[in-house]
C-alpha positions as CSV (number, residue, x, y, z in Angstrom):
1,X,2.3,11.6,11.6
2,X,0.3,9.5,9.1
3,X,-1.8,11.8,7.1
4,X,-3.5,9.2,5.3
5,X,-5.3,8.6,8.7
6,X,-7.3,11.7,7.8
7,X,-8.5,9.8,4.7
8,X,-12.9,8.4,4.8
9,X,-13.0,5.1,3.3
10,X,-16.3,6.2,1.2
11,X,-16.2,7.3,-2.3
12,X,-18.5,8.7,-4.8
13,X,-18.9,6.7,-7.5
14,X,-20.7,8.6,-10.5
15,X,-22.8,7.0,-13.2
16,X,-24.4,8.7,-16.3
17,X,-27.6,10.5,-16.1
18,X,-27.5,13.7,-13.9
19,X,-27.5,17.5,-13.6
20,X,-24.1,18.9,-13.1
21,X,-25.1,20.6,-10.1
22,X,-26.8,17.8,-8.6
23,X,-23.6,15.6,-8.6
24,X,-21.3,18.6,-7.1
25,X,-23.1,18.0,-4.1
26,X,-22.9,14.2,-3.9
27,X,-21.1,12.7,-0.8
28,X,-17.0,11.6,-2.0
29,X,-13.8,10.9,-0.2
30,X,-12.4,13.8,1.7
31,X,-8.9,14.8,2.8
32,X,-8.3,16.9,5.9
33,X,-4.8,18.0,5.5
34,X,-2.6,17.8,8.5
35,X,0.1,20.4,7.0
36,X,-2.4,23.4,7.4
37,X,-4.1,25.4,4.6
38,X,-0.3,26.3,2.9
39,X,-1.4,23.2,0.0
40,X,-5.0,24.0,-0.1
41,X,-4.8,25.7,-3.8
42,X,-5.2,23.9,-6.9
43,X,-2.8,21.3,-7.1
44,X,-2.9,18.8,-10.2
45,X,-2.1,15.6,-8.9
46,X,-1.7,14.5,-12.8
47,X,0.9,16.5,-13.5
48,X,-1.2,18.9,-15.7
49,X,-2.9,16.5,-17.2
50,X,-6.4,16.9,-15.7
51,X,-9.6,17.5,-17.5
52,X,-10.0,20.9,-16.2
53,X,-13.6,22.2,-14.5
54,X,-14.5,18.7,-14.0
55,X,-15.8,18.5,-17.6
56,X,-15.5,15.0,-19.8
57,X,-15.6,14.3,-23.1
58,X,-18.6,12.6,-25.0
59,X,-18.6,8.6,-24.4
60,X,-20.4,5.2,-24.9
61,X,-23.4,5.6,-22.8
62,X,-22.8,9.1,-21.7
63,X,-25.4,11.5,-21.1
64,X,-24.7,14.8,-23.3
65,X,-26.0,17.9,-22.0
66,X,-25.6,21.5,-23.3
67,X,-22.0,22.0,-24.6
68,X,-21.8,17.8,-24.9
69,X,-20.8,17.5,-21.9
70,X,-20.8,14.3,-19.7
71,X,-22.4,14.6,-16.2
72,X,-23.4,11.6,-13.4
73,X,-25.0,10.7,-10.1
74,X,-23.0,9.6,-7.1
75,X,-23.9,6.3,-4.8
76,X,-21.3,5.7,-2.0
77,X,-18.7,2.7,-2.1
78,X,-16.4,1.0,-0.1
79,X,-12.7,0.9,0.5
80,X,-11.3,-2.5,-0.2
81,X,-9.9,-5.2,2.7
82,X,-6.6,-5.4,3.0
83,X,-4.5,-8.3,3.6
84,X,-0.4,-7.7,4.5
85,X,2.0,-10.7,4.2
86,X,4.4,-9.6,6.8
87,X,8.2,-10.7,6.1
88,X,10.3,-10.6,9.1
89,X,14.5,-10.1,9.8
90,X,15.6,-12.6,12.7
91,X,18.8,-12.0,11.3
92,X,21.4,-12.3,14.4
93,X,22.3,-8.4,14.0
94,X,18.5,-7.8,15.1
95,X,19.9,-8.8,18.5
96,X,22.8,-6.3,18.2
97,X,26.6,-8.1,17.4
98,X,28.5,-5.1,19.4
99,X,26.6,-6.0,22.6
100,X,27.6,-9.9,22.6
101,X,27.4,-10.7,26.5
102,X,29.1,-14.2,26.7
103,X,27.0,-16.5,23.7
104,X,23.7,-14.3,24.4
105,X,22.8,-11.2,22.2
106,X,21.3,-7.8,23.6
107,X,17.9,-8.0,22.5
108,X,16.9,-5.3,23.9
109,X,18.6,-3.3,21.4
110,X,16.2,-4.0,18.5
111,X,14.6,-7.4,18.7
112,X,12.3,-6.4,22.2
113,X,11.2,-3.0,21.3
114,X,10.2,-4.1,17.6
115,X,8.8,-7.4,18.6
116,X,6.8,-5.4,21.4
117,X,5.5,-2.6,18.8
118,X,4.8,-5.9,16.4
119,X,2.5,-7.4,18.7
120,X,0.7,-4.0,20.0
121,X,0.1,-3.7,16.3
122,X,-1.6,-7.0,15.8
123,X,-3.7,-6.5,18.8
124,X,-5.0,-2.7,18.0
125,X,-8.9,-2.7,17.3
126,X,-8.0,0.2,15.0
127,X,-6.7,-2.7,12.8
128,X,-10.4,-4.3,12.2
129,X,-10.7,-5.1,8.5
130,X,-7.7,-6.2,8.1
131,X,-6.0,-9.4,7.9
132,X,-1.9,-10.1,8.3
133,X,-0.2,-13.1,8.1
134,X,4.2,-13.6,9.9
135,X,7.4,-15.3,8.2
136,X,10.3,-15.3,9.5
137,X,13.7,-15.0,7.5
138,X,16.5,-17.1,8.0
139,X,14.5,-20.1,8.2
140,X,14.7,-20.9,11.8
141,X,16.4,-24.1,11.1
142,X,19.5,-22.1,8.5
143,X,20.3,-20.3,11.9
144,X,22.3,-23.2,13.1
145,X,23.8,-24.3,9.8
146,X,23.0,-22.9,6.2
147,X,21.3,-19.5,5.5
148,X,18.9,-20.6,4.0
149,X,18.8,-18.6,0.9
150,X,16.1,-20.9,-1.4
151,X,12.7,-19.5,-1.6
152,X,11.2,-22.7,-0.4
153,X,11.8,-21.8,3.0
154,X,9.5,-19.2,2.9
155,X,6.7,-20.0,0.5
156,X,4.6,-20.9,3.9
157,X,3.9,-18.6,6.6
158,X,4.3,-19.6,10.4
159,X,1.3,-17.3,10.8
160,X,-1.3,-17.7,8.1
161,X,-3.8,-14.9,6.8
162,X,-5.3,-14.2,10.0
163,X,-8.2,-11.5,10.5
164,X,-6.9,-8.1,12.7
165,X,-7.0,-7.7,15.9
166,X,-5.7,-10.8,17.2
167,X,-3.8,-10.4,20.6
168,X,-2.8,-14.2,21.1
169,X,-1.3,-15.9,17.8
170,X,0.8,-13.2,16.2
171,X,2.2,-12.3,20.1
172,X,3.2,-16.3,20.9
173,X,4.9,-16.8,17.5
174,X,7.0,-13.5,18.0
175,X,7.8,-14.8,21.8
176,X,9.1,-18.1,20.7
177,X,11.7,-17.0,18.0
178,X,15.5,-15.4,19.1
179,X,17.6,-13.8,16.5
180,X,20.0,-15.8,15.0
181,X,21.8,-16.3,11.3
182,X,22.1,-14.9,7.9
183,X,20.0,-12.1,6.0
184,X,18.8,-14.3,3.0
185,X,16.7,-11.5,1.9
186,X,16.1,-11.8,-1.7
187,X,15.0,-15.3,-0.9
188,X,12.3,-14.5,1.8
189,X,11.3,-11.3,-0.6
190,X,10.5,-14.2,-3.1
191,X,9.0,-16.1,-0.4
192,X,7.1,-13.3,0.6
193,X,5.8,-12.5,-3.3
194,X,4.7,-16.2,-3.6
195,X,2.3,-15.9,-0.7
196,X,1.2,-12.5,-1.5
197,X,0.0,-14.2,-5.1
198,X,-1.8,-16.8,-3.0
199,X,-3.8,-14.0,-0.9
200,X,-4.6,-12.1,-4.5
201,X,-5.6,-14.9,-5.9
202,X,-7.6,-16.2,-2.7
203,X,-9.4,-12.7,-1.9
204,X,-10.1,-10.9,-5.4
205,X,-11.0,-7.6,-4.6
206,X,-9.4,-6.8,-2.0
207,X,-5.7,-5.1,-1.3
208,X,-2.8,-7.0,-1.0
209,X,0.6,-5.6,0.2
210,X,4.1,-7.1,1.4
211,X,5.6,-5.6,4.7
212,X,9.4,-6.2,4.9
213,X,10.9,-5.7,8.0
214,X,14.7,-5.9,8.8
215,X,17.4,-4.1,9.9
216,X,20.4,-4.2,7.1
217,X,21.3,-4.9,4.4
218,X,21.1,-8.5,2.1
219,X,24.1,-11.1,3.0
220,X,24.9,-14.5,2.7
221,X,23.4,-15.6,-0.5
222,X,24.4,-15.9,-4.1
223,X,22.5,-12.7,-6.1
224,X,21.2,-11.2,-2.5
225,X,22.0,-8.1,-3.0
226,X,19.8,-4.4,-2.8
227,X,19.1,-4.6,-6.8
228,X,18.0,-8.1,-7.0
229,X,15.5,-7.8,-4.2
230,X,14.6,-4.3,-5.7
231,X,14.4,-6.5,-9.6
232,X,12.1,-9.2,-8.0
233,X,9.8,-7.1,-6.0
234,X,9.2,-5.1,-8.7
235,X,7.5,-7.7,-11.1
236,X,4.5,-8.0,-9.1
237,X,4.5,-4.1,-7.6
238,X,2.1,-2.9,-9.5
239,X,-0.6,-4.4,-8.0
240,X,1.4,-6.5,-5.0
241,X,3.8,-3.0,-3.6
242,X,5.8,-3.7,-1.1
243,X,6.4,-1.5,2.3
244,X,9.8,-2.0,3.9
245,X,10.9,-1.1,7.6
246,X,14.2,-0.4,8.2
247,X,15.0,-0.9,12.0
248,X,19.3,-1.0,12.0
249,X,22.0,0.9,11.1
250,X,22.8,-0.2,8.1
251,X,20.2,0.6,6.0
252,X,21.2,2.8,3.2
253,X,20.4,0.3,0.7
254,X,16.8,0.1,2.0
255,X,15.5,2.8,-0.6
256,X,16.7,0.7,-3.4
257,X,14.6,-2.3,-2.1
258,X,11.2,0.4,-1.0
259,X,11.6,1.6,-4.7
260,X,11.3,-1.9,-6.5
261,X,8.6,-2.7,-4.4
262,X,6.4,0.6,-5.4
263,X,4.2,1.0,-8.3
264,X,5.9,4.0,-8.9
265,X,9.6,3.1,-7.9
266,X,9.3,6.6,-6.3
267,X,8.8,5.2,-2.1
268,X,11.6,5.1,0.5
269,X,11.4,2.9,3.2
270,X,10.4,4.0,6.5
271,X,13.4,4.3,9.5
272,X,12.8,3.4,12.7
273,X,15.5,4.9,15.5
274,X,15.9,2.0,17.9
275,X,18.6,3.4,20.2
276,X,15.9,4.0,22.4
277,X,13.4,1.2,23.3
278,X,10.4,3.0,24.3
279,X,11.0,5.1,21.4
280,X,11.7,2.5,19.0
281,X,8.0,1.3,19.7
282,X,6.3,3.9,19.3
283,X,7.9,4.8,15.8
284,X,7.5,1.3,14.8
285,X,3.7,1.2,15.8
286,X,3.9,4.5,13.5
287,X,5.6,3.3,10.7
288,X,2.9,0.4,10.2
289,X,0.0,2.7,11.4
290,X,1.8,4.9,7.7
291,X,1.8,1.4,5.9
292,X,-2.0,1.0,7.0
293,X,-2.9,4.1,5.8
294,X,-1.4,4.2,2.2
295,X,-2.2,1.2,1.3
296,X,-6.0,1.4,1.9
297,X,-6.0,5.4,0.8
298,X,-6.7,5.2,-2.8
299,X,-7.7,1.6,-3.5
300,X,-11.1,0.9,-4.3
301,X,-14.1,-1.7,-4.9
302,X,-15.2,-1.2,-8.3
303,X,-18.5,-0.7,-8.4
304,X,-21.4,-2.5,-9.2
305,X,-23.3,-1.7,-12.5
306,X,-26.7,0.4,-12.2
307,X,-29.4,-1.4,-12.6
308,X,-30.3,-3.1,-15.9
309,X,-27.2,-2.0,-17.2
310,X,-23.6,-3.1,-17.7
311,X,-20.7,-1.9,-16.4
312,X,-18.4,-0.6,-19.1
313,X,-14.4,-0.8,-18.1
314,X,-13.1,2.0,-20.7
315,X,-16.1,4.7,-19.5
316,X,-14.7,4.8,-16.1
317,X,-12.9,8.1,-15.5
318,X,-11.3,9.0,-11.7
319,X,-11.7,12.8,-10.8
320,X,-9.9,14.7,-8.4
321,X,-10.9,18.0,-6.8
322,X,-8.1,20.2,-4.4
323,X,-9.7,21.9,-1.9
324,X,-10.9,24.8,-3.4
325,X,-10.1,23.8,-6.5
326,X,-11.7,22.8,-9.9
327,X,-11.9,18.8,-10.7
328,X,-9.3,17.8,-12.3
329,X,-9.8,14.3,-14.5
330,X,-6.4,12.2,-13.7
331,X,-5.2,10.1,-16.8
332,X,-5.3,6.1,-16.8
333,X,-2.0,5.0,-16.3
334,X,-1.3,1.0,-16.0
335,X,1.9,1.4,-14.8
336,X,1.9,4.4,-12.5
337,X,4.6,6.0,-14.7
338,X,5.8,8.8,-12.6
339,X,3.4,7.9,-9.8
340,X,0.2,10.0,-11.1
341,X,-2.9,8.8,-12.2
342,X,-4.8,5.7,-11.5
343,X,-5.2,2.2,-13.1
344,X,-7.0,-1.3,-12.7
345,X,-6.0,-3.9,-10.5
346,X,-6.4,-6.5,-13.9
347,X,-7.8,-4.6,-16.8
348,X,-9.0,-8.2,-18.3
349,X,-11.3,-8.8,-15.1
350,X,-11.0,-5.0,-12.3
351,X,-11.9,-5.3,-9.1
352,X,-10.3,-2.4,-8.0
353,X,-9.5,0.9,-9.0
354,X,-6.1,2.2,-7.6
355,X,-4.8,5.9,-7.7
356,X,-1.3,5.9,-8.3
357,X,1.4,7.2,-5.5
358,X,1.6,10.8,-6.4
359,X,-1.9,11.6,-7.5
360,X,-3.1,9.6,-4.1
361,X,-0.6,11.9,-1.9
362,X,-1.1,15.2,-3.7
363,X,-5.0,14.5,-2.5
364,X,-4.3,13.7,0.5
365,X,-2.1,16.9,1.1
366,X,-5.4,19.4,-0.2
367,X,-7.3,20.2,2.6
368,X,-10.8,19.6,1.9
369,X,-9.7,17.3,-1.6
370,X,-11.6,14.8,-3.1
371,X,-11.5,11.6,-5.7
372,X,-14.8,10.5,-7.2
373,X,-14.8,7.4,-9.9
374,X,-17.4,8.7,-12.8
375,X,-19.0,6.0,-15.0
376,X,-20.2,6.6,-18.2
377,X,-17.9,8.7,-20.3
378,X,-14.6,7.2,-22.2
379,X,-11.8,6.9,-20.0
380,X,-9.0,9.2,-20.3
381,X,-6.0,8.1,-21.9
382,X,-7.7,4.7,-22.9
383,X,-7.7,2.0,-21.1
384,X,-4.5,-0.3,-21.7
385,X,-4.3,-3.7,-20.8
């Protein structure tokens, strides 16, 4: 099950001028661990590299107290919106080649019970606050002719960014296409990455991630293999990740594509077992339900400055506490090396402040664990930009 479902949206955002015990009672985001109390100890999501005791060194417009340390208050803040560019296989093997009846493939194999866990998804309440847009790969056009392997075909969703739930426009696009053609993937994942720059650049502030769903591996195409797609995706991952569903057999190479597409290159992609239909919904629901989860878990609106002051982008520091633990001050890390820390969506202009893979899932897995974003003390590591 998706754990990051256990996950509240608020943090506690810290800013210079209070009592140390004053801010160890201020409202932050909590983690309810669905694994039991086994990883409720004091786990450093920062690989050792915490500030230890939730103490902070000295910084521009810190508040010193005995011992020069730097203490805050909390105010609550929001998780961002997030927007998914969804990047669909209509490949003819989603219909299932071994089960050719005549000129007709077996849909029911994987295109029904995806399509159907597609559309539930779309329609779910739970998915208020977010916002989805659908392409389709081959270009429905290539599946009579070329594959249609140029970017161009998929620079322009059939669905654009549409606010969630909606049970009508995703479900009549998904009920008008057949599977058919080619796997042009690295095409479409360029496609894909040129729409999710749009969204970024259209909604500042909030998340934006690519969903790639398909059931094998790249064909057709000059350069379409695993490590090209994994190569492209990974240019914009750091602040664009992509998810990717795997929903056929052949999808060993998937990992290769899931890792590009994290900041971290540490993700797998997510398997979905489609022998059985009813089952095959449910663990596709499931698998975007995951998607939903980590991608909104440790993203978040930066905040705005205190009154009659400015906001200062290298005295913000992120802190972590384990349940039971002491806070632990995670180091600024721009690229997510090795998945632990946290880092800016731009450092020139931040609208977000985004824990990095590991550090996000170590918190998640504390029962009780927290993240708070303290301002007013020089940011660990140093800000890079």
């Amino acid at each position: 099950m998706n754990r990051s479902r256990h996950f509240a949206s608020a943090i506690a955002i810290s800013t210079i001028g209070c009592l140390a015990a004053a801010c160890s009672a201020s409202p932050h985001s909590q983690f309810e661990s669905s694994q039991g109390d086994s990883s409720s100890g004091a786990t450093d999501p920062n690989g050792g590299g915490g500030g230890g005791g939730g103490t902070f060194n000295n910084g521009p417009g810190g508040t010193s107290t005995a011992g020069g340390k730097c203490v805050g208050i909390s105010t609550a803040a929001k998780a961002v919106p997030l927007n998914l560019v969804f990047m669909f296989d209509q490949s003819g093997s989603m219909g299932d080649y071994s089960d050719i009846d005549g000129d007709h493939f077996n849909r029911a194999v994987r295109w029904d019970p995806v399509t159907a866990a597609m559309k539930s998804f779309f329609a779910d309440p739970a998915t208020a606050g977010i916002s989805a847009s659908l392409t389709y790969f081959p270009y429905v056009q290539s599946q009579q002719g070329s594959p249609g392997c140029g970017s161009t075909h998929y620079a322009s969703p059939e669905i654009g960014l549409t606010p969630l739930p909606n049970s009508t426009s995703f479900a009549q696009s998904l009920s008008s296409h057949n599977p058919g053609g080619g796997t042009p993937t690295d095409g479409a994942a360029q496609g894909a990455m040129a729409q999710a720059r749009a969204v970024a650049g259209a909604h500042p502030g909030q998340a934006t991630a690519i969903v790639l769903v398909t059931d094998g591996d790249p064909q057709n195409c000059d350069d379409n293999d695993p490590q090209t797609v994994a190569d492209d995706l990974a240019t914009v991952a750091a602040t664009i990740p992509t998810y990717v569903i795997g929903v056929g057999p052949d999808a060993h190479n998937l990992d290769i594509i899931a890792a590009g597409g994290s900041p971290d290159k540490q993700r797998k992609h997510i398997q979905v077992d489609t022998a059985n239909g009813a089952q095959a919904n449910q663990e596709f629901k499931a698998a975007l339900d995951e998607i939903r989860g980590a991608a909104l878990a440790c993203d978040f609106q930066m905040p705005a400055a205190p009154a009659g002051q400015k906001l200062d982008i290298t005295t913000v520091n992120v802190i972590y506490t384990p349940g039971g633990g002491a806070p632990q001050t995670l180091t600024y890390n721009k690229a997510c090396t090795g998945g632990t820390g946290w880092h800016y969506d731009n450092a020139d202009a931040p609208s977000r402040i985004i824990v990095c893979d590991n550090s996000c899932n170590s918190a998640k897995a504390s029962k009780g664990g927290s993240i708070e974003v303290s301002i007013g003390c020089a940011t660990q590591g140093g800000v890079v930009k």
